[in-house]
N, C-alpha and C positions, 0 to 999 in steps of 0.2 A: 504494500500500500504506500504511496508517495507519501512524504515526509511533508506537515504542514510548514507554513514558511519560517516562523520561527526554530524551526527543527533543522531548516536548510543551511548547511554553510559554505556551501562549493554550488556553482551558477556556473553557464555557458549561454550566451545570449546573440539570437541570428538575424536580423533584420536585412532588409532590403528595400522598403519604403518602392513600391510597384510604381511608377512613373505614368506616361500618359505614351499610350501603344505600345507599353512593355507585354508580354507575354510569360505568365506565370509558367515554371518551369518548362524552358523551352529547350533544356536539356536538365535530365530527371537523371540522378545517381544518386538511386535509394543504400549501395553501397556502403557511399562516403559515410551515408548519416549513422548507420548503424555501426560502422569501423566507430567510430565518432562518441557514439552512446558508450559502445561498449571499452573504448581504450580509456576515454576521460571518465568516465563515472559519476556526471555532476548531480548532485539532488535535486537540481530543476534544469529546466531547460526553458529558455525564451524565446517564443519565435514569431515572426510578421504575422500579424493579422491585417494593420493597415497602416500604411504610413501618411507622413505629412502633404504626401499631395490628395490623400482622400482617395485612392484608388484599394479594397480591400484586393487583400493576395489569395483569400480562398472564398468559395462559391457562394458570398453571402446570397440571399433570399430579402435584402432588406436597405444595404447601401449600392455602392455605386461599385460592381468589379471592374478588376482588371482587365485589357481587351481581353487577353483570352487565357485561363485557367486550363494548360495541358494536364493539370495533376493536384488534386486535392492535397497539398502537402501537409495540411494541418490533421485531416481525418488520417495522414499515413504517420505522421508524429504522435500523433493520441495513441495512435497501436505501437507503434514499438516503445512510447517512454512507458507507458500500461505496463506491457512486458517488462518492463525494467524497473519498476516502482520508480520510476522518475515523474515528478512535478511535472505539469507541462502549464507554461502562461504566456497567453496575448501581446507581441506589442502593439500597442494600438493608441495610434494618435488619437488625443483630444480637439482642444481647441483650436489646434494648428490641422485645418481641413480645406486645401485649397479648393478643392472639388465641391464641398460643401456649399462653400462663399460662391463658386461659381453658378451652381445649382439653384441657390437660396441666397443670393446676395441681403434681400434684409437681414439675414442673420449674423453678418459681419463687425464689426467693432467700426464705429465712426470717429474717425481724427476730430482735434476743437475745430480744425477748419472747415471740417463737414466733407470730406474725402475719407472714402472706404477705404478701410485696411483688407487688402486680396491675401492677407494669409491668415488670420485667425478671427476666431470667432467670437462675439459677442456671449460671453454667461448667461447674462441675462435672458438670450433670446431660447426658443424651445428648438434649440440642439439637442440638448439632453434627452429631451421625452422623445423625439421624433427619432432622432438615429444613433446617438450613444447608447443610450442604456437598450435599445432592442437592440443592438448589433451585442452588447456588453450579451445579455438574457441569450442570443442565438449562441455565442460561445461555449458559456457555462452551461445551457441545456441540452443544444443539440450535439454540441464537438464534447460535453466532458471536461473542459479547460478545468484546474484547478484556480486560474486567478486572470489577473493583467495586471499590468505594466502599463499606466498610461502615459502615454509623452506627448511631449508639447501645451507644455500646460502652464505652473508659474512664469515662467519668463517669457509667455506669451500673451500676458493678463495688460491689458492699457487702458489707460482713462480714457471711459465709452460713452458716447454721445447716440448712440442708438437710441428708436424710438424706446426699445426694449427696457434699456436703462433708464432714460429720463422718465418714461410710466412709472418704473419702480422706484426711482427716486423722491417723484408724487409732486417735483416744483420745478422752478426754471432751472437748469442743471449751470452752477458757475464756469466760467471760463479761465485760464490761463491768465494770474495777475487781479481775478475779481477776488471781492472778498468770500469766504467761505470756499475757495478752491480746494483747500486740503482736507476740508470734510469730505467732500466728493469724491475726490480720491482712495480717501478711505471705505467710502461707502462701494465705489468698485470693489476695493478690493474684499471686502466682505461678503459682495457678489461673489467672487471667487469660491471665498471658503462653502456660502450657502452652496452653490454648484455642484461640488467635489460630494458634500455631502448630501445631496439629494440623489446623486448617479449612486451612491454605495448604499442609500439605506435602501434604495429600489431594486440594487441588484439584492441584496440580503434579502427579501422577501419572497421573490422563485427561490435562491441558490444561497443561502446563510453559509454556507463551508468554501463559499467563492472571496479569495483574498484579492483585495484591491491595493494599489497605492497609485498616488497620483505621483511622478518624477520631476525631484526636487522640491517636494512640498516639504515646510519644518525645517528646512536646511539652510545655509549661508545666504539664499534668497532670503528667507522669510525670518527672522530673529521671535517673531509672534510667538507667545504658547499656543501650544497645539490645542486645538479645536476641533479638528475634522476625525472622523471614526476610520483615519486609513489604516489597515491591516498589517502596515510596515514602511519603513522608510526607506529610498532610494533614491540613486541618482549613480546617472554616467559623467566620470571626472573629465577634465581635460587631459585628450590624447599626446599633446606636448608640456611640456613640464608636468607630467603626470606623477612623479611622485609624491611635490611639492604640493600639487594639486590634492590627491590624494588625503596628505596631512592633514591641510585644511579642513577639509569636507569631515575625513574620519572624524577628529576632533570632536567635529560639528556635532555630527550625528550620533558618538558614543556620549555624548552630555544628555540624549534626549531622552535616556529610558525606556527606550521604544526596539525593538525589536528593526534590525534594519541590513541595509547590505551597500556597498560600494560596486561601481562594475568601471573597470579598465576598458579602452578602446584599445582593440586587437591589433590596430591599425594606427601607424600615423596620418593624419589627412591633411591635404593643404586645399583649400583652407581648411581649419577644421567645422564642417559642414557635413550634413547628412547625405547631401546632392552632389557630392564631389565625388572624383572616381581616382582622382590623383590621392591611391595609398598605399601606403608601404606594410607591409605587414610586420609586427615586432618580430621580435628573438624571444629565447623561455629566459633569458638572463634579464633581461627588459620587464617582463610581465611578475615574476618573483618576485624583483625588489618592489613594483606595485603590490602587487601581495600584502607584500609582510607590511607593508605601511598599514593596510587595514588590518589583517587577521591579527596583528600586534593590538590591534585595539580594541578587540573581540566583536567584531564583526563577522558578516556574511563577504564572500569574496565572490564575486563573476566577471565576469571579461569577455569583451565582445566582437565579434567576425559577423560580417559580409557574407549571406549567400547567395553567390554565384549566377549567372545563367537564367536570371527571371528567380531567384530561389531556390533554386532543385538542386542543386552543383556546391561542394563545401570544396576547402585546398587538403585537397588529401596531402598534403607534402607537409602541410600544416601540423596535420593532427599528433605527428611524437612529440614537437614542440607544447601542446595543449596538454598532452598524456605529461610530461616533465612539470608544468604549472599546475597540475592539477594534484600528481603525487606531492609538489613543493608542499601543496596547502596543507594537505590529508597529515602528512608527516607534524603539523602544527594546529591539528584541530583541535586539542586541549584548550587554544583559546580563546574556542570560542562562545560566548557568554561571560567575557569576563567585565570587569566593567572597571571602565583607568582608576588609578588611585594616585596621588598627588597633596602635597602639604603645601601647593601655590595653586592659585586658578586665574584665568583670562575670562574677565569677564566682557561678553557681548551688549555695546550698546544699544539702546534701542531705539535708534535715529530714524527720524523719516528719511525717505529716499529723496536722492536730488528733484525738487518739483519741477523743472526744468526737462526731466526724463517723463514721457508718455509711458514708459514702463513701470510696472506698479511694484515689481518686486528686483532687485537690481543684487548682484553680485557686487556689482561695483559701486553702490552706496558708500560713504562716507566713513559709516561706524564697520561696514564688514573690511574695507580696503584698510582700515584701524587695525583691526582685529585679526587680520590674516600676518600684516605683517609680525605681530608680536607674537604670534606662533609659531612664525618662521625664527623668528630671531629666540625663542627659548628654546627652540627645538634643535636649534644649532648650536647653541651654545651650552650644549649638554644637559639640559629639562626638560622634565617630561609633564606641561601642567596641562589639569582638568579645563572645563569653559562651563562658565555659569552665565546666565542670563540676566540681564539688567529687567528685563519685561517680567522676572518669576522671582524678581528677590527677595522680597516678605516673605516666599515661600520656601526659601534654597537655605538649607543647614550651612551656613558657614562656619560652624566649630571645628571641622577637619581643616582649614585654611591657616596657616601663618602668614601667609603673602596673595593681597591679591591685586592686581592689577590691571587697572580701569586704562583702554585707550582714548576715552572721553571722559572730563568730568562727572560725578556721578554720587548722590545721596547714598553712602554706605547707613546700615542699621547701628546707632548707636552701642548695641549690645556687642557689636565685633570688637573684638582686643587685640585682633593681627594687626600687619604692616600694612599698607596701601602704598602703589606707585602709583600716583597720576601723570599718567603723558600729559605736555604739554604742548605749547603752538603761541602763534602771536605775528609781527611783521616779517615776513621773508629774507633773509641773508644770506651770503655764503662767508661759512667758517668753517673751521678745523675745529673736530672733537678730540679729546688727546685723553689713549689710555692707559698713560703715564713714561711713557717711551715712544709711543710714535704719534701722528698725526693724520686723522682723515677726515677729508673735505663734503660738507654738508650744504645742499641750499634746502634751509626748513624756514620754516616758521620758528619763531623764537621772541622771549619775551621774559623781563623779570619777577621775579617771584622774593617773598616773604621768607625767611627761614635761614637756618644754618646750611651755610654753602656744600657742597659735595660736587667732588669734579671740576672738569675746568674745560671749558669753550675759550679757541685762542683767534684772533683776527686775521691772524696770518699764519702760513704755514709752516712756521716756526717756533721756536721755543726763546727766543730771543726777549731781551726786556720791552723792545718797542712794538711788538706782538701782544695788546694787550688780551688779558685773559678774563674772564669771567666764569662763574658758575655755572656748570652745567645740572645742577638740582639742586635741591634744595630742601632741607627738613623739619618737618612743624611735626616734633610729639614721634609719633607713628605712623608721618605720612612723609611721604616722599614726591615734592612737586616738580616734574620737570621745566627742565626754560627752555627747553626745547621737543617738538615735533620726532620722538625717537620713530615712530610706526612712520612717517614719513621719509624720514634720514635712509632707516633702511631697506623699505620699499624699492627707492633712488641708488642706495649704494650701499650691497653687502659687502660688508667690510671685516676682517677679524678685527681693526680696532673697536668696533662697534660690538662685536660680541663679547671681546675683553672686558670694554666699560662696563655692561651691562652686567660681566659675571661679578667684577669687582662693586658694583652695584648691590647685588643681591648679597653677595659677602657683607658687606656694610650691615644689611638690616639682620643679621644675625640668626635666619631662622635655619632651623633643623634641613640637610641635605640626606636624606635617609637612604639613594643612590649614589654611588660616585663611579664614575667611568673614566679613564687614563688612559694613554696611550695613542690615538688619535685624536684629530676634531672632526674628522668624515664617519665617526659614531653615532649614529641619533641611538636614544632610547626613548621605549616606554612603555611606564608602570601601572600592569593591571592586578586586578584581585578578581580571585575564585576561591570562593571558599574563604578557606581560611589560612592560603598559600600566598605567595607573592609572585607574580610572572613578572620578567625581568628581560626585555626583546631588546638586543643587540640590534640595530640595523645599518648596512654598510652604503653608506652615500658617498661614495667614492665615484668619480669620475666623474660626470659633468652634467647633472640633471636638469639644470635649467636652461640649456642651451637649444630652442627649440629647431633648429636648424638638424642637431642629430636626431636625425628618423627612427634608423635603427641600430644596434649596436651586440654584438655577441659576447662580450667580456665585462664583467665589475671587475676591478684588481682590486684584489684584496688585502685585508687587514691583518699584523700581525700583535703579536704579545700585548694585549689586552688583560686590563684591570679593572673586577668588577666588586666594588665594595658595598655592602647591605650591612650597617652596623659596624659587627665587631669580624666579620663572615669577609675574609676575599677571594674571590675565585679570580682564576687565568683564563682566557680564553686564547690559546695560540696563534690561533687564522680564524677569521671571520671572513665568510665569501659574499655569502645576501643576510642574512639574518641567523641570529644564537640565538635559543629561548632558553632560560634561565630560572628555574623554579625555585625556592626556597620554600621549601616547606614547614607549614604550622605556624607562620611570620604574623599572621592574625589570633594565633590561638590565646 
């Protein structure tokens, strides 16, 4: 019997998004699939229902097929993942239905200037009841689907001028620059969530044991507490800088309590686009170190390929590569369900989005572009912290915290007794941050501050007396204010002076390091709990992950004589290649 989705922790995901005169498998190699099922072993499998141009890939009865369906691939998936106790679920475009808007142009999203948006759909409009949810109900009933996968969904949500919308808004809907603009805004976006949750309680009523999530909902888009009854959390990271990506997201997602998974793009693509064909396909040394970025964080792992030929065709030259990431994983399933543990946390602002962006839910907001980079920069600089929510904080136990650190200003609970770093900001300069022997060049924002000095910002790019210097933070009690924009500085320019600062930073406020790792600084960790054990994921960032230019690559060079101390406990790790997992047992008892 297939593994419900929280049970699942290895994924393999196939789409092909059926175009306009493409021909569903127009070369059929039932072969491949079953080599495929049977060497990788994933407990689900993801496969096209319909992609973002609206054209469905199997013989619906209800939308709009593709010209021409050679081969029911989904009724041939249902049978052999059946046979396999494999999962099988949907991809299946939401909002993003070009064919839809074509078919039913009122049901389009309207721009302030009253110009149709030709790619996504209006919430408000009866998408839902008319061809979502009976295409959702023909899956689950007639095909057996255990679930879907919806995509194109938050990042396709805009401030909607439809008749749809302004009916439900009930008045004259404001414009760009009026007053009351950002109520409306938010009132779309609330459109949204009602959406998401009318498609799942409708499908739960046929098919209650049909797991939904909508892709990318609750994640680095959304900072909101959760509200919608989706069944699990996901998203596909970015296929270049995808580890880095990775982080982020995981992060994200292992803070939400929720039962959830990460999926890797199989492929590098330029652009990265669903419609492009310009891809390279990874190496298993490539997809592993994605891996271990999430299953380090006790997550679900999937990863995703292109099939072929209208659909029907997989890269059989592929699949030992697939069979190697898949055993990676298997070999480190113990972590899965663990949940991070940390005595520092990055908390998530909860900034509106630039109102400037017609986009309702942005990645690249303000408070998440904050937030990512202070991730980066703990995580490279040898921490492993948790992420709390600024929107859940009345609600968020901060007693496990010594350290936490807001990349925006922010009302901590007076009953907190840890440290607090405030990032700061202010007029734009360029200076030199200096951390303590060398010097690296910053244009942030920056601005004075109150408090006993810490660090030192220099004018020039020297250490000389006519380089004058000033403070780079500053301390009031237990708080740590900075004069400058660090989540910006580093964004602009990874720097090891910058991660020195910061470590000699955190040294300053004096709280408990309960890991310490030596020997390199291409080491990330990070520290989850199970149980009543400590996991302890060595992971080797070695070579050049942020360099989106390398496609694909066959070698990590690896790491050697590693030191890994837990207390009073030091273990050696000799060579580290992609990831060490490190258990210490009874560390909670």
């Amino acid at each position: 019997m297939p593994k419900r989705r929280k049970d699942c922790f290895l994924g393999i995901h196939f789409d092909f998004h059926a175009m306009p005169g493409e021909e569903v498998a127009r070369r059929f190699d039932p072969a491949s699939f079953r080599e495929m099922l049977d060497r990788v072993k994933p407990d689900f499998l993801q496969f096209d229902t319909k992609g973002h141009a609206g054209l469905s890939s199997y013989p619906t009865s209800i939308g709009t097929r593709a010209k021409e369906i050679r081969q029911d691939l989904l009724a041939f998936l249902r049978e052999e993942t059946t046979a396999r106790d494999i999962a099988l679920f949907g991809h299946h475009s939401g909002l993003f239905d070009q064919k839809a808007i074509e078919l039913h142009p009122d049901w389009a999203v309207i721009n302030a200037d009253g110009v149709q948006n030709q790619q996504y759909i209006s919430p408000f409009s009866p998408y839902a009841d008319e061809l979502l949810i009976p295409q959702l109900k023909e899956l689950a009933l007639n095909y057996g689907l255990d679930g879907a996968w919806v995509d194109g969904e938050c990042w396709g949500v805009h401030v909607d001028y439809s008749p749809w919308a302004q009916k439900a808004y009930g008045k004259p809907a404001p414009r760009p620059e009026e007053e009351n603009y950002e109520e409306y805004r938010e009132f779309c976006r609330q459109g949204f969530f009602r959406y998401v949750t009318h498609y799942i309680e409708e499908l739960k009523k046929v098919a209650p044991n049909f797991e939904i999530t909508s892709n990318w909902i609750f994640s680095p888009y959304m900072p909101h507490p959760i509200c919608v009854p989706v069944d699990f959390l996901s998203g596909d990271f970015d296929c270049g800088n995808a580890p880095i990506s990775g982080r982020r997201n995981g992060r994200f997602f292992a803070a939400r309590g929720q039962t959830w998974d990460l999926m890797s793009w199989g492929q590098n693509a330029l652009p990265l686009s669903w419609s492009t064909k310009n891809r390279t396909t990874k190496s298993a040394p490539q997809l592993m170190q994605e891996a271990a970025m999430i299953v380090s964080l006790g997550g679900g792992y999937q990863f995703f390929n292109i099939a072929y030929c209208g659909g029907g065709y997989l890269q059989r030259w592929a699949i030992p590569d697939w069979e190697s990431v898949a055993d990676f994983c298997r070999q480190r399933q113990i972590c899965h369900g663990a949940t991070p543990w940390s005595n520092m946390a990055v908390m998530v602002p909860n900034l509106p989005n630039d109102p400037k962006n017609t986009s309702l839910f942005q990645q690249s907001a303000p408070g998440m572009v904050a937030y990512t980079a202070w991730i980066d920069a703990l995580c490279e600089s040898g921490f492993s912290p948790n992420v709390i929510f600024e929107s859940e904080l009345n609600e968020t136990d901060l007693s496990p915290y010594e350290l936490l650190i807001l990349p925006f200003p922010a009302e901590i609970p007076e009953s907190y007794k840890g440290t607090v770093i405030v990032d700061g900001g202010g007029d734009e300069a360029l200076v030199w941050l200096s951390d303590g022997t060398r010097l690296a060049a910053m244009e942030v924002g920056i601005s004075k501050q109150e408090g006993e000095p810490f660090g030192e910002i220099r004018s020039q790019n020297y250490f000389e007396h006519d380089s004058v210097a000033t403070p780079a933070a500053y301390k009031q009690g237990n708080t740590y204010r900075l004069a400058f924009s660090f989540a910006e500085a580093y964004r602009k320019n990874v720097s090891t002076v910058l991660r020195n600062w910061l470590r000699s930073l955190i040294e300053d406020t004096h709280i408990s390091l309960p890991v310490k790792v030596s020997g390199s600084s291409f080491v990330e960790i990070a520290t989850t709990r199970k149980g009543t054990d400590l996991l302890v994921s060595l992971i080797n960032m070695n070579g050049d992950p942020r360099r989106r230019e390398v496609r694909c690559f066959d070698e990590i060079p690896p790491l050697y004589h590693l030191s890994v101390q837990v207390g009073d406990e030091i273990r050696t790790v000799e060579r580290l290649d992609i990831h060490e997992l490190l258990i210490f047992k009874d560390y909670f008892a």
